[in-house]
C-alpha positions as CSV (number, residue, x, y, z in Angstrom):
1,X,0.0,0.0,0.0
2,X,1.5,3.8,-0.8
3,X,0.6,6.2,1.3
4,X,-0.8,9.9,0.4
5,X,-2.0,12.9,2.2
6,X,-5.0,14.8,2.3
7,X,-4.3,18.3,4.1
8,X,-7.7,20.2,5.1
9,X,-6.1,24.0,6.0
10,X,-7.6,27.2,7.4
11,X,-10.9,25.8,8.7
12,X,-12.6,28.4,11.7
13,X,-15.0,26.7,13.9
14,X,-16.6,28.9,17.2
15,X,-16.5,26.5,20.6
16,X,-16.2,27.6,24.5
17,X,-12.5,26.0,25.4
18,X,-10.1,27.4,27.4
19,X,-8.5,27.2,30.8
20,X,-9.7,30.3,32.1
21,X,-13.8,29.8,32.9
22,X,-14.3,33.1,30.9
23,X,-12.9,31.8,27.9
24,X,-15.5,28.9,27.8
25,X,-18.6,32.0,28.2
26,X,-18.9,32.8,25.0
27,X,-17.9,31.1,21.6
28,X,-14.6,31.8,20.1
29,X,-12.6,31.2,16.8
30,X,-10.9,27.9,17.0
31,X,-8.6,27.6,13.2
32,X,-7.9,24.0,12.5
33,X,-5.9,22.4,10.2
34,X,-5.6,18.6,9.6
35,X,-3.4,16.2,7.7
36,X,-4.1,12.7,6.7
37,X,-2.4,9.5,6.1
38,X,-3.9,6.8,3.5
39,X,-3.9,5.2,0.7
40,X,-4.9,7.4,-2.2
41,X,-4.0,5.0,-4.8
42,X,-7.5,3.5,-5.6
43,X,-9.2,6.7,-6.0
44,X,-6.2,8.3,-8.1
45,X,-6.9,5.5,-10.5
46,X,-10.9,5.2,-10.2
47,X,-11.6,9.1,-9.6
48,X,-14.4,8.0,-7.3
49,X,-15.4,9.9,-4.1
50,X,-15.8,6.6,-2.3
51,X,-12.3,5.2,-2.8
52,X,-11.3,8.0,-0.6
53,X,-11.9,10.2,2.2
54,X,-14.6,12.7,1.7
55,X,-12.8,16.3,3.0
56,X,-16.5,18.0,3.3
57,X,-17.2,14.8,5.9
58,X,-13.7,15.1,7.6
59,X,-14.8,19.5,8.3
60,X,-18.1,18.7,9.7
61,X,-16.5,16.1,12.1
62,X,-13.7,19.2,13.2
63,X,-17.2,21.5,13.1
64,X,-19.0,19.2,15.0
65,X,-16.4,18.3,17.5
66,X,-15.0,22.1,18.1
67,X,-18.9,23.4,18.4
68,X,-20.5,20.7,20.6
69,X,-17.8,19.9,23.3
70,X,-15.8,22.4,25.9
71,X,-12.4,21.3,26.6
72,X,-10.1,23.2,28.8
73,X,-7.2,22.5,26.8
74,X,-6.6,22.6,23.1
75,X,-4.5,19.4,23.8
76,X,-7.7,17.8,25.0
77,X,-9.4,19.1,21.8
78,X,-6.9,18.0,19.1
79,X,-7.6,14.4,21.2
80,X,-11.2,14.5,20.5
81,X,-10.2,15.3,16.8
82,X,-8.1,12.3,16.3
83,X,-10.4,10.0,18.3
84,X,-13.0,10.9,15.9
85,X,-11.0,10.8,12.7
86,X,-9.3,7.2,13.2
87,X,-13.2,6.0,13.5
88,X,-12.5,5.8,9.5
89,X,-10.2,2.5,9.4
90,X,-9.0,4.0,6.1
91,X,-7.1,6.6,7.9
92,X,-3.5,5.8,8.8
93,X,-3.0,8.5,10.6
94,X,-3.7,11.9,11.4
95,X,-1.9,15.3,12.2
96,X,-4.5,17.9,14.1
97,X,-3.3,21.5,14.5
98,X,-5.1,23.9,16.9
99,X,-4.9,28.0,17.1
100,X,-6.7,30.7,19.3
101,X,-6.4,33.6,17.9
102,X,-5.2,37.0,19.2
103,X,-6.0,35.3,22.4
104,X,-2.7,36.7,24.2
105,X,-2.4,40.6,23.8
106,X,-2.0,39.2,20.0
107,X,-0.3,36.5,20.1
108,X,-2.4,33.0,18.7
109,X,-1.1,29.8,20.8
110,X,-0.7,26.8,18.4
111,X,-0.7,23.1,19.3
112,X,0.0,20.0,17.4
113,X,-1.2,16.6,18.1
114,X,-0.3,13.2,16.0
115,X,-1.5,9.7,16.2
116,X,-1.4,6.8,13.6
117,X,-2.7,3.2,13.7
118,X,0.8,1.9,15.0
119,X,0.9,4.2,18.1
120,X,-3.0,2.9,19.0
């Protein structure tokens, strides 16, 4: 099996996360980008959405994730991310990275989380 990688960059979702109680009050930007591992083979040679992973279905699970649940720490968050990408067994691995911007007199923290089916 080759391996290829689908990168999904600049998404925005709104979710109350943050360490500080007043940061999970009201909704605020979350930017996510995500990288995954797989086999891209297939669907290079079929051109067929199914031999592949749908990006539109890999946003909503960010949206959905970032919007519904309230995490303290970003770490925490880019967790529930992976949890819910690797669902898709087609998914070697995944690479989740996390920003809150202008959150610090300007200054956007970043975190990076990676897992992959050998590490589980």
């Amino acid at each position: 099996m080759s391996q290829g990688s689908i990168r999904i960059s600049g998404m925005r979702f709104w979710g109350r996360h943050g360490a500080d109680p007043g940061e999970r009050g009201h909704p605020q930007p979350i930017d996510v980008d995500v990288e995954l591992t797989c086999d891209l083979t297939r669907a290079a040679a079929t051109d067929d959405l199914a031999d592949t992973v749908d990006y539109a279905a890999v946003y909503r699970l960010c949206e959905e994730v970032i919007s519904e649940r309230s995490c303290l720490l970003l770490e925490a968050l880019a967790g529930h991310i992976i949890a819910a990408i690797m669902r898709d067994k087609r998914i070697a691995g995944v690479r989740v990275r996390l920003r809150k911007p202008r959150l610090l007199d300007g200054a956007t923290p970043e975190i990076e989380l990676s897992s992959s089916r050998a590490h589980q």
